[in-house]
KOLVOTOR-66415 format. One record per residue: residue number from 1; x, y, z of N, C-alpha, C in turn. Coordinates in steps of 0.02 Angstrom, whole numbers, plus 50000, padded with zeros to 5 digits. Example, Ala and Ser with C-alpha at 12.3 -4.5 7.8 and 13.67 -1.06 7.14 Angstrom:
2
(pami 1,(50660,49716,50390),(50615,49775,50390),(50660,49835,50390)),
(pami 2,(50642,49888,50354),(50684,49947,50357),(50645,50002,50394)),
end
This chain:
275
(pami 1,(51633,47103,50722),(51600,47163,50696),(51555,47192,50750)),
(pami 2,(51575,47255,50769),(51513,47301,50812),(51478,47292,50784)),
(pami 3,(51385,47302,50844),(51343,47288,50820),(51287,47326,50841)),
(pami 4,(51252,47380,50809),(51217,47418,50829),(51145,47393,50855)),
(pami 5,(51109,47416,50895),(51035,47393,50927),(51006,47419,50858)),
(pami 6,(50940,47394,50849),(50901,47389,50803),(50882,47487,50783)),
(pami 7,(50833,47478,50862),(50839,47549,50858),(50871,47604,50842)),
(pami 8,(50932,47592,50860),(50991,47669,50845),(50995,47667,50766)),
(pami 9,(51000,47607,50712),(51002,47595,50662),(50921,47614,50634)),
(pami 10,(50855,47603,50658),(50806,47654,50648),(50789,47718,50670)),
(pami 11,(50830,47766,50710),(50821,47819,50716),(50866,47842,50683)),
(pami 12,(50920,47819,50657),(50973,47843,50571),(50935,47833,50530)),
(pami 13,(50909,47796,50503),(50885,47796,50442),(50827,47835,50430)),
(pami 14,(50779,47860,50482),(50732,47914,50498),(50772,47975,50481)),
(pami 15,(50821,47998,50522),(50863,48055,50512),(50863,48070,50451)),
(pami 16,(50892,48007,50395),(50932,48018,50347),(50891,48036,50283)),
(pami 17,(50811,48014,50309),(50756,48018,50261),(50726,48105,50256)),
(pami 18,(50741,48114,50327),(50715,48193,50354),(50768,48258,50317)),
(pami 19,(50825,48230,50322),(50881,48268,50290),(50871,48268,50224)),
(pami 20,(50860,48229,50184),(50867,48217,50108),(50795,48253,50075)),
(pami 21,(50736,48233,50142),(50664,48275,50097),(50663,48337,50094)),
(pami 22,(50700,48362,50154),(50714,48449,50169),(50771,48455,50115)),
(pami 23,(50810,48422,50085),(50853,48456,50050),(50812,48444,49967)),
(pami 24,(50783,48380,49969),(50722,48381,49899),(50689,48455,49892)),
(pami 25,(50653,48468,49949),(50627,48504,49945),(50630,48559,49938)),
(pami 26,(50695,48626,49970),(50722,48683,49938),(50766,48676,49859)),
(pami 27,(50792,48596,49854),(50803,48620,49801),(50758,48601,49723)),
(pami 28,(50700,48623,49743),(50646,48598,49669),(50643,48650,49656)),
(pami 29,(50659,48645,49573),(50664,48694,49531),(50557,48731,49520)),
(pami 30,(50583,48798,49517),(50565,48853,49502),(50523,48873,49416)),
(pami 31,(50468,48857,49400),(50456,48883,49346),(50417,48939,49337)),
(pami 32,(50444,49004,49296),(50422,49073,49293),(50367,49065,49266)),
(pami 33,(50313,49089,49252),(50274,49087,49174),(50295,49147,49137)),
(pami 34,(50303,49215,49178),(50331,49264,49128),(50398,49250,49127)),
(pami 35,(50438,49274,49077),(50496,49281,49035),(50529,49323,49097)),
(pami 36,(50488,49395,49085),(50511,49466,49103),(50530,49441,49174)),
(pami 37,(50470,49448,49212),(50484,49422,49294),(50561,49376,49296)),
(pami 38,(50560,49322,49273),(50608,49289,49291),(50685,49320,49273)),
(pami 39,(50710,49359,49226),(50746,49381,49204),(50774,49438,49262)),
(pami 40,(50719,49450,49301),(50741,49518,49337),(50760,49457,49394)),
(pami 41,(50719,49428,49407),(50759,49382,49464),(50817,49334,49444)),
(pami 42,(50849,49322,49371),(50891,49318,49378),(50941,49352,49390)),
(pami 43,(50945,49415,49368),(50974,49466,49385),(50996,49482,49452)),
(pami 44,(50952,49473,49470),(50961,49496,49564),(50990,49444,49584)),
(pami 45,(50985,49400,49583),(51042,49324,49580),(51100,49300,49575)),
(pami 46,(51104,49374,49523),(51163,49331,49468),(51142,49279,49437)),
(pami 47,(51118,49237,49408),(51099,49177,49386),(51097,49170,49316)),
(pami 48,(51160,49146,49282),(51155,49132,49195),(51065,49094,49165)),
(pami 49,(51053,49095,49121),(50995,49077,49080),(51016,49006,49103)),
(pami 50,(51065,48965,49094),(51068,48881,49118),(51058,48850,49161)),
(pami 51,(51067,48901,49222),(51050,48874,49295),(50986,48893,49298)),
(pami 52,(50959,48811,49322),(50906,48811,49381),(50889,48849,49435)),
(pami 53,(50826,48897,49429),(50791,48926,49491),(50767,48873,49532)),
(pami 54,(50805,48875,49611),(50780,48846,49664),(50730,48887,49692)),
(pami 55,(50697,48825,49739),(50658,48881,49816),(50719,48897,49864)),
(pami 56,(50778,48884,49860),(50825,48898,49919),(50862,48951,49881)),
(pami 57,(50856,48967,49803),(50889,49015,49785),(50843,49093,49795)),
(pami 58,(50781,49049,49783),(50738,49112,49806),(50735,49130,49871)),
(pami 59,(50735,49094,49915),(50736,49113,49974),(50783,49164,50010)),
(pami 60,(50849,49198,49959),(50898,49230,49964),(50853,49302,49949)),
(pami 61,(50808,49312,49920),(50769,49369,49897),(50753,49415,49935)),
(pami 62,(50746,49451,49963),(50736,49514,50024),(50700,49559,49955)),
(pami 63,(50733,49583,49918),(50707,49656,49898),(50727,49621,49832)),
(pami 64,(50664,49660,49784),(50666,49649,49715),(50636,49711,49683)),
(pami 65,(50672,49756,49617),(50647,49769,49592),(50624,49765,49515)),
(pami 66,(50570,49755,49495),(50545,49742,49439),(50501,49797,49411)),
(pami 67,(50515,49868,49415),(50469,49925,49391),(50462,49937,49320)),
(pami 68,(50421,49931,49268),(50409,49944,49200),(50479,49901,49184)),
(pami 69,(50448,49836,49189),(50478,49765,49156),(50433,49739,49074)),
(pami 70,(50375,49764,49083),(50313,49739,49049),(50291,49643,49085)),
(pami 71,(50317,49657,49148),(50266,49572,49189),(50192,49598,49194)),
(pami 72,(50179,49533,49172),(50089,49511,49179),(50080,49442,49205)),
(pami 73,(50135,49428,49238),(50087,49354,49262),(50165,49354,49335)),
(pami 74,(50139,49338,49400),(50172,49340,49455),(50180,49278,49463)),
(pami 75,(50166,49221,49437),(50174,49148,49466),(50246,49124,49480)),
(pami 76,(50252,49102,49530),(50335,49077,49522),(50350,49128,49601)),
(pami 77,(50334,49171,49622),(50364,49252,49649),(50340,49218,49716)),
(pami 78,(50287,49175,49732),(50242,49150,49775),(50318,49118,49841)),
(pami 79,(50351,49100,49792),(50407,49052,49845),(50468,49088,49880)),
(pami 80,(50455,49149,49846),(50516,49196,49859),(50477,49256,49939)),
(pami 81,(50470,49187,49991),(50445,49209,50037),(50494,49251,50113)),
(pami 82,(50535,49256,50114),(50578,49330,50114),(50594,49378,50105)),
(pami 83,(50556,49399,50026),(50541,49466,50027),(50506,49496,50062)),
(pami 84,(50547,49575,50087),(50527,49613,50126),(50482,49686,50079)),
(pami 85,(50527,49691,50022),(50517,49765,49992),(50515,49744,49916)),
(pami 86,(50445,49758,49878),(50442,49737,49804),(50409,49779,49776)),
(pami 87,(50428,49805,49699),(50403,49843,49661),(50396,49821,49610)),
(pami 88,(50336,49831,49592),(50297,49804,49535),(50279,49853,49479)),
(pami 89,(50287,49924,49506),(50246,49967,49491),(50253,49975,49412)),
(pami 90,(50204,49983,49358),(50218,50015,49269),(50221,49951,49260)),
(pami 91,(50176,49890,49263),(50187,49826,49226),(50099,49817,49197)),
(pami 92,(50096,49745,49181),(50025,49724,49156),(49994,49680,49218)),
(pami 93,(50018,49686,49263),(49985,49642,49326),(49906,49643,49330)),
(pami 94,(49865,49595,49326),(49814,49602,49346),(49790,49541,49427)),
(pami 95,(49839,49475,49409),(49828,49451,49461),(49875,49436,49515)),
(pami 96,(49853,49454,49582),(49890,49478,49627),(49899,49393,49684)),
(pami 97,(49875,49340,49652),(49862,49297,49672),(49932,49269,49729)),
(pami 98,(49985,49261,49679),(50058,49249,49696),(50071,49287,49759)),
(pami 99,(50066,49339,49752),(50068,49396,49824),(50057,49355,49890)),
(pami 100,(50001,49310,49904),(49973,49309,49945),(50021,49261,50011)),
(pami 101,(50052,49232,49996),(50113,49179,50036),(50184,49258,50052)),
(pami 102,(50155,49298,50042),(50233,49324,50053),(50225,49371,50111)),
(pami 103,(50198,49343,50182),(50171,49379,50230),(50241,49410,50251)),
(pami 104,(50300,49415,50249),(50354,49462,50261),(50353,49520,50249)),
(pami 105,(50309,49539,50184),(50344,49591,50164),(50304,49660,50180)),
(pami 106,(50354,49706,50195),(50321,49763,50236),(50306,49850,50164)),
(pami 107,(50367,49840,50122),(50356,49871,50059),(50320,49854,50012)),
(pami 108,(50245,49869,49967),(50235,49834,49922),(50215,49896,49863)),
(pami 109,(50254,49891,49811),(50219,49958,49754),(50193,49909,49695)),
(pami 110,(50129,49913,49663),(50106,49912,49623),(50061,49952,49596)),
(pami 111,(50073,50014,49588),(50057,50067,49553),(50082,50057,49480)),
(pami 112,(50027,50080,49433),(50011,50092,49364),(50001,49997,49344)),
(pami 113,(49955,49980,49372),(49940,49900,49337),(49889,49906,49313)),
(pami 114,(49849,49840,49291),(49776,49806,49296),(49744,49792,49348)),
(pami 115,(49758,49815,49421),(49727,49789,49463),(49656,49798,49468)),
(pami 116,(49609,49753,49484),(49555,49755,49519),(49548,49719,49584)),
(pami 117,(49563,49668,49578),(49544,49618,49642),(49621,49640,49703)),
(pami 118,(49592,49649,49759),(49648,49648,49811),(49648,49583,49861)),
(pami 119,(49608,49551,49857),(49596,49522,49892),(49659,49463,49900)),
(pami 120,(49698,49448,49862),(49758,49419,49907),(49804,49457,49923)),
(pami 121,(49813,49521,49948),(49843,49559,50008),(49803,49577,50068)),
(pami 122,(49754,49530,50091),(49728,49529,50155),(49749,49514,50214)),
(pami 123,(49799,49480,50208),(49847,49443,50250),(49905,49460,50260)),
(pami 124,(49926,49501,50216),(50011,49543,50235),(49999,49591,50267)),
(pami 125,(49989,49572,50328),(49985,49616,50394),(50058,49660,50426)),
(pami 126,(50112,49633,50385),(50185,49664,50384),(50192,49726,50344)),
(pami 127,(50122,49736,50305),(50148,49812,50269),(50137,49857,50303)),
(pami 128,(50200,49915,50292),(50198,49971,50296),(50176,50034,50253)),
(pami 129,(50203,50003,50196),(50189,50044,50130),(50193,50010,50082)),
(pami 130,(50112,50039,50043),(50077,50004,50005),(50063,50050,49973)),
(pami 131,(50056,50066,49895),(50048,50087,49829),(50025,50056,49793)),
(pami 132,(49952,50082,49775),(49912,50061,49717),(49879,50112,49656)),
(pami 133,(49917,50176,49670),(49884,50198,49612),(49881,50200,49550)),
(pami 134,(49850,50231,49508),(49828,50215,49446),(49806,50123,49431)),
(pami 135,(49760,50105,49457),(49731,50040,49441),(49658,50046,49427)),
(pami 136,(49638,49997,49409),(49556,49997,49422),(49511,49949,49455)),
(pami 137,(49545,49993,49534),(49511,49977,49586),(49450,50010,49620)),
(pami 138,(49408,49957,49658),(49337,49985,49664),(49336,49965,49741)),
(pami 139,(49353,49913,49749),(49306,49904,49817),(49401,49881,49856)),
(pami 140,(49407,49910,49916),(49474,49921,49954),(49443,49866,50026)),
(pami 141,(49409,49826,50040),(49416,49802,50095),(49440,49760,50119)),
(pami 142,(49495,49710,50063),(49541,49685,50082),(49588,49701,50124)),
(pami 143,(49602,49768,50118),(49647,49822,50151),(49646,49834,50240)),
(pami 144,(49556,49818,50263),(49536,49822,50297),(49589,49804,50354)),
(pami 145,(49626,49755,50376),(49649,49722,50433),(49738,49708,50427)),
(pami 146,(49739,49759,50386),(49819,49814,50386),(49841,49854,50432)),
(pami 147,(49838,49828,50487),(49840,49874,50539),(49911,49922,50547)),
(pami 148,(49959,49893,50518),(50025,49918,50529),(50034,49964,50464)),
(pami 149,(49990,49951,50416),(50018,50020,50371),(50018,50104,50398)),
(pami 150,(50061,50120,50372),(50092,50202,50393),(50100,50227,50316)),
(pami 151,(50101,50208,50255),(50080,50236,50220),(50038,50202,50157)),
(pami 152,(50004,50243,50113),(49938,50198,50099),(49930,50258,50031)),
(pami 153,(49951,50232,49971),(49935,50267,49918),(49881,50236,49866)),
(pami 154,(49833,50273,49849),(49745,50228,49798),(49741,50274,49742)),
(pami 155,(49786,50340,49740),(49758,50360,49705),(49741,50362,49615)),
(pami 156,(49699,50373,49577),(49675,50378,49528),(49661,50295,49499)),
(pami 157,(49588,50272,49551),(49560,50210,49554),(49461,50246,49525)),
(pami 158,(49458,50170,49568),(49359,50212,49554),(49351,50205,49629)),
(pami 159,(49361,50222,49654),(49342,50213,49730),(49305,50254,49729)),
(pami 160,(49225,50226,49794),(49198,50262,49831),(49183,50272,49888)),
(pami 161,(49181,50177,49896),(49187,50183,49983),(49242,50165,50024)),
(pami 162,(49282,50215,50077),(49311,50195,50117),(49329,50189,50178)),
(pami 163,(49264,50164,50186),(49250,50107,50260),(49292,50080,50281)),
(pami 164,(49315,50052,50234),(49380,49974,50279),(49446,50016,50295)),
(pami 165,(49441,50083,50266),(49512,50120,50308),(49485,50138,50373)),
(pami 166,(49450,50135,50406),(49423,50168,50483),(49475,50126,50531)),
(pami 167,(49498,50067,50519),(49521,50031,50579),(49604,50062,50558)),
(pami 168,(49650,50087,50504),(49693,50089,50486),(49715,50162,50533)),
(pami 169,(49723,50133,50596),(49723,50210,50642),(49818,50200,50647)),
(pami 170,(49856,50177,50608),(49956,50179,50617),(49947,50230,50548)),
(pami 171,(49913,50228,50513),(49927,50275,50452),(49956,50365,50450)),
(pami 172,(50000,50372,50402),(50045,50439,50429),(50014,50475,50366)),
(pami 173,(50023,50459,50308),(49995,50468,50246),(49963,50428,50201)),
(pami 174,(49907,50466,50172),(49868,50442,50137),(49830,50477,50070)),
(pami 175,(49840,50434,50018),(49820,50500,49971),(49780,50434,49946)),
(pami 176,(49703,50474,49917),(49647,50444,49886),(49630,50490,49829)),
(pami 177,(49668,50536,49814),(49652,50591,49736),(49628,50542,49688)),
(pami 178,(49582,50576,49650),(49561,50560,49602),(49520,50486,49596)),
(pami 179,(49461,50501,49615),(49427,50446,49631),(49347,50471,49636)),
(pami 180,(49311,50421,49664),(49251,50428,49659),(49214,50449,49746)),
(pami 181,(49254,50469,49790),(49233,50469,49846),(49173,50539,49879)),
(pami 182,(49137,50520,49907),(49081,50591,49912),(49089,50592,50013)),
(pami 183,(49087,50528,50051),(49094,50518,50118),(49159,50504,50145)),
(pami 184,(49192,50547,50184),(49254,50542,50212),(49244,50525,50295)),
(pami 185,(49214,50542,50313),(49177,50519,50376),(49210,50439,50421)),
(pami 186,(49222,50395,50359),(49298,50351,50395),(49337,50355,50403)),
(pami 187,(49382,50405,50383),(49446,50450,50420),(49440,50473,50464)),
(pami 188,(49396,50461,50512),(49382,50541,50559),(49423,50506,50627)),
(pami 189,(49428,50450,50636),(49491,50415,50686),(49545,50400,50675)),
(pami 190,(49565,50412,50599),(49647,50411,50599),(49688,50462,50620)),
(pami 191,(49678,50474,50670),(49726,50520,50714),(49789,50526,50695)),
(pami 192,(49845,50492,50674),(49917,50486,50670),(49905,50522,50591)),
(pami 193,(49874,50543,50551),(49872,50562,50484),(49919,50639,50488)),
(pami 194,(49951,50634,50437),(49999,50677,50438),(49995,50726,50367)),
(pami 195,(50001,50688,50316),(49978,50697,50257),(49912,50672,50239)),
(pami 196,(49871,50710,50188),(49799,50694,50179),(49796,50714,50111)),
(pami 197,(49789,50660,50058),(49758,50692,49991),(49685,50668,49967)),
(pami 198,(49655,50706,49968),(49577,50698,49927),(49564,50742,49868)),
(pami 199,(49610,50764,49856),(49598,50806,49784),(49561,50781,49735)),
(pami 200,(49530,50791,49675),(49468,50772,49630),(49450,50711,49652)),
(pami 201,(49398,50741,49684),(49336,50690,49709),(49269,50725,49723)),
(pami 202,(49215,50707,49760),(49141,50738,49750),(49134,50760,49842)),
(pami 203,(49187,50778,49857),(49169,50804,49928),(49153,50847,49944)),
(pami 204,(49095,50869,49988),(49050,50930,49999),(49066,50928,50097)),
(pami 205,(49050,50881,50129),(49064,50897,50191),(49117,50878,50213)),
(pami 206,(49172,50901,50269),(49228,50888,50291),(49234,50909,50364)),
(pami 207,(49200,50906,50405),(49171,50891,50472),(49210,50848,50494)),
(pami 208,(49217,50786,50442),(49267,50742,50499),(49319,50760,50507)),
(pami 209,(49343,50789,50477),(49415,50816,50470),(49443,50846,50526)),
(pami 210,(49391,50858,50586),(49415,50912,50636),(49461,50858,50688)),
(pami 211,(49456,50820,50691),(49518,50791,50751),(49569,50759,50728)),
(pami 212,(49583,50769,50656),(49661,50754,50620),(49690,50828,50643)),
(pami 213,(49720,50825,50719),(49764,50870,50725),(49829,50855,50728)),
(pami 214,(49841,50812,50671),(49930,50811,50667),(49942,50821,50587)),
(pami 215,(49895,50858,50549),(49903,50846,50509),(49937,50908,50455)),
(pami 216,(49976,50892,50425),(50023,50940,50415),(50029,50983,50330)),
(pami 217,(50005,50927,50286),(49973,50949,50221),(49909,50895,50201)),
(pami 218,(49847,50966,50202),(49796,50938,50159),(49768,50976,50113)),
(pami 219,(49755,50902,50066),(49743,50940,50005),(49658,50933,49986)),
(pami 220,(49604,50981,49978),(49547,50972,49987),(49537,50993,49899)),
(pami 221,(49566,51019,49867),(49558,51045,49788),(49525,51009,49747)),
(pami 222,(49487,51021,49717),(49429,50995,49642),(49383,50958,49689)),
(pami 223,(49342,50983,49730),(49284,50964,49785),(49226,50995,49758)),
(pami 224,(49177,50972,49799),(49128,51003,49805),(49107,51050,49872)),
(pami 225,(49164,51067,49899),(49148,51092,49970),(49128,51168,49990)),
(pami 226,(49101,51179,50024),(49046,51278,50022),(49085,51308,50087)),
(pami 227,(49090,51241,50133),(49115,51245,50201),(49176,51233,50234)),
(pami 228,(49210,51299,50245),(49292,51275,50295),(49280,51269,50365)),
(pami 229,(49227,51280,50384),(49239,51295,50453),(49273,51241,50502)),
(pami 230,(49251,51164,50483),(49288,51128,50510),(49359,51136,50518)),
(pami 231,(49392,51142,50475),(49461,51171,50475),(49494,51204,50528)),
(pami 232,(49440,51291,50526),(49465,51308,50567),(49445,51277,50669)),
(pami 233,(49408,51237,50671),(49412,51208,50723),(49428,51162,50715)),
(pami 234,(49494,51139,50700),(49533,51083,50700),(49588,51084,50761)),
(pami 235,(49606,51117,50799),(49661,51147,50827),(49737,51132,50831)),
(pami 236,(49731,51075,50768),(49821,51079,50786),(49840,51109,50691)),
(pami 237,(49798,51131,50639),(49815,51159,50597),(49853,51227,50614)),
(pami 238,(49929,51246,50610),(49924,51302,50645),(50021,51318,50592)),
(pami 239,(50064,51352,50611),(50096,51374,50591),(50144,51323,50532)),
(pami 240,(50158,51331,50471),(50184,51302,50424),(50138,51248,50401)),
(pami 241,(50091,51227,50405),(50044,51177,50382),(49998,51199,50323)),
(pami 242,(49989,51158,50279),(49979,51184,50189),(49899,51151,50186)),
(pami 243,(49865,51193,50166),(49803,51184,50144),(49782,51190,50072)),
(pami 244,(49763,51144,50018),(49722,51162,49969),(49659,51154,49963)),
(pami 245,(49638,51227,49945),(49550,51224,49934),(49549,51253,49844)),
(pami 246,(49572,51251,49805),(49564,51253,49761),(49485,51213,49715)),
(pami 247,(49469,51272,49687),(49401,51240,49620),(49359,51174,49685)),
(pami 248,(49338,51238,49718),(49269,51213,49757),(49228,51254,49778)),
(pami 249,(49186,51230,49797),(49100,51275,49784),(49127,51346,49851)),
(pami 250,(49160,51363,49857),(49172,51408,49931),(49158,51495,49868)),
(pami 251,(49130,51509,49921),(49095,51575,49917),(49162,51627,49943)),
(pami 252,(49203,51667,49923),(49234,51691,49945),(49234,51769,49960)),
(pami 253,(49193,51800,49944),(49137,51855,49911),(49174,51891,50004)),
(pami 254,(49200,51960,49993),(49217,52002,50039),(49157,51997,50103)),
(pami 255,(49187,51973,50157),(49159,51986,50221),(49110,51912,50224)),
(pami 256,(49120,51843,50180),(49076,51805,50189),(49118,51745,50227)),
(pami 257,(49083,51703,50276),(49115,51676,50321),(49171,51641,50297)),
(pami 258,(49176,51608,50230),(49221,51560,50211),(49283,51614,50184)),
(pami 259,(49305,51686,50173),(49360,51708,50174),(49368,51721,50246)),
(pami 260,(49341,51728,50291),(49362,51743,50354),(49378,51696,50389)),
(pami 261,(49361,51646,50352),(49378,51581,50419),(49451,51568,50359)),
(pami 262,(49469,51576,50310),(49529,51573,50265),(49588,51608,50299)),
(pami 263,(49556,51675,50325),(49602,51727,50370),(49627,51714,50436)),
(pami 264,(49571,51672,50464),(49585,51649,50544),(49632,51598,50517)),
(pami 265,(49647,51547,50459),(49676,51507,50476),(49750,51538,50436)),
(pami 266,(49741,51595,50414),(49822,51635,50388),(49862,51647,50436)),
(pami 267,(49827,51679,50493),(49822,51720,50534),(49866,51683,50605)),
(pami 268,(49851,51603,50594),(49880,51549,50638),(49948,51520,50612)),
(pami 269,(49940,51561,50550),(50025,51521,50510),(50005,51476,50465)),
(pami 270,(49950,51462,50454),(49934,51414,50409),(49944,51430,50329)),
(pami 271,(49958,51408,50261),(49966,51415,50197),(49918,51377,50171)),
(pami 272,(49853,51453,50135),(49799,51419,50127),(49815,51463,50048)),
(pami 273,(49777,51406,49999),(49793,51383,49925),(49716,51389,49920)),
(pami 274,(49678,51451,49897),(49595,51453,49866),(49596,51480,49829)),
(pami 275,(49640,51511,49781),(49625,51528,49702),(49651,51518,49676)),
end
């Protein structure tokens, strides 16, 4: 009988232990807590009600959608760490906890939830586009160290301060309508801004606004603002680019600076929206 050295017969049986825990291990079953959630991932699966959810079946997951499912609980979603693109949006989500392991993913919509807390999307530094409106969100500085988002939707939250967007200088669009904001003054370095919504909110100055010259529709409507002039020294607002000033404090009264600076910016090609 051949006879193997001790060793070669312990570096097999090492092997054989390493092979079997990696295969233990993708294949441990999966428990949903919601119904709803899991159903959509069976779906996307294929997967009859009898079969076992793996982590290696999840791991097949790239893109899921689950929009007005009625899910309220994400647990289980945590392992399905290959998703790139997920929609959540029209459910009962309040905790975003599960989110936080799925640093792949560069799509994320959860618009119309329960949200308050963001704070486990601090770390998906892979998004691009991110959707949160209609929640009831207050404080955005989780958001802060998103450097790669290019688009960035909050609106109709309670927001007031947004500070932690100042470093978010890849951003193309951004809409914050309907919210609680009075200082815009942290936008004033997102240069790449293309689209801009601040519509109903408590804004009176817009000064910063002057070196978003790429910016192609903004919407300034249900403000508090007296003053365009920034605007018109913005210098890249200029032919086909859409302005709303709608239901704000602007004086428009024949020959007073704020219709004339309305005219200089007609006058450049601009489509300005004040009554």
């Amino acid at each position: 009988m051949k006879r193997y050295p001790v060793f070669l017969v312990f570096l097999l049986g090492i092997s054989l232990f390493i092979v079997n825990a990696g295969y233990g291990k993708d294949s441990e079953i999966i428990s949903f807590a919601d119904p709803n959630l899991e159903q959509v991932v069976r779906n996307v699966l294929e997967m009859p009600p009898e079969q076992a959810i793996t982590k290696e079946k999840l791991l097949k997951l790239t893109e899921l959608k689950a929009g007005s499912e009625g899910i309220k609980n994400l647990s289980g979603l945590e392992y399905a760490i290959n998703l790139q693109s997920l929609y959540l949006e029209d459910n009962e989500i309040v905790d975003l906890a599960p989110l936080s392991e799925l640093t792949r993913l560069q799509q994320l919509s959860l618009g119309l939830n329960k949200i308050k807390d963001l704070t486990p999307l601090a770390e998906l530094a892979s998004l691009r586009w991110l959707g949160l409106g209609s929640n009831q969100i207050e404080d955005i500085s989780p958001l802060a160290n998103l450097k790669n988002l290019q688009e960035l939707w909050l609106p109709i939250n309670q927001i007031s301060n947004i500070t932690p967007l100042s470093s978010l200088t890849s951003l193309q669009r951004l809409d914050l309508s309907h919210n609680q904001i009075r200082d815009v003054n942290p936008i004033a370095d997102l240069t790449n801004l293309e689209e801009l919504n601040l519509r109903n909110n408590q804004i009176s100055n817009i000064s910063s606004l002057i070196n978003l010259t790429r910016i192609r529709i903004l919407d300034l409507s249900n403000n508090w603002i007296n003053d365009i002039t920034p605007l018109v020294s913005n210098p890249g607002l200029g032919q086909g680019d859409i302005v709303y000033l709608q239901n704000n404090n602007l004086d428009i009264a024949s020959n007073h600076s704020n219709l004339l600076n309305i005219q200089l910016l007609q006058n450049r090609g601009v489509k300005v929206y004040y009554e």
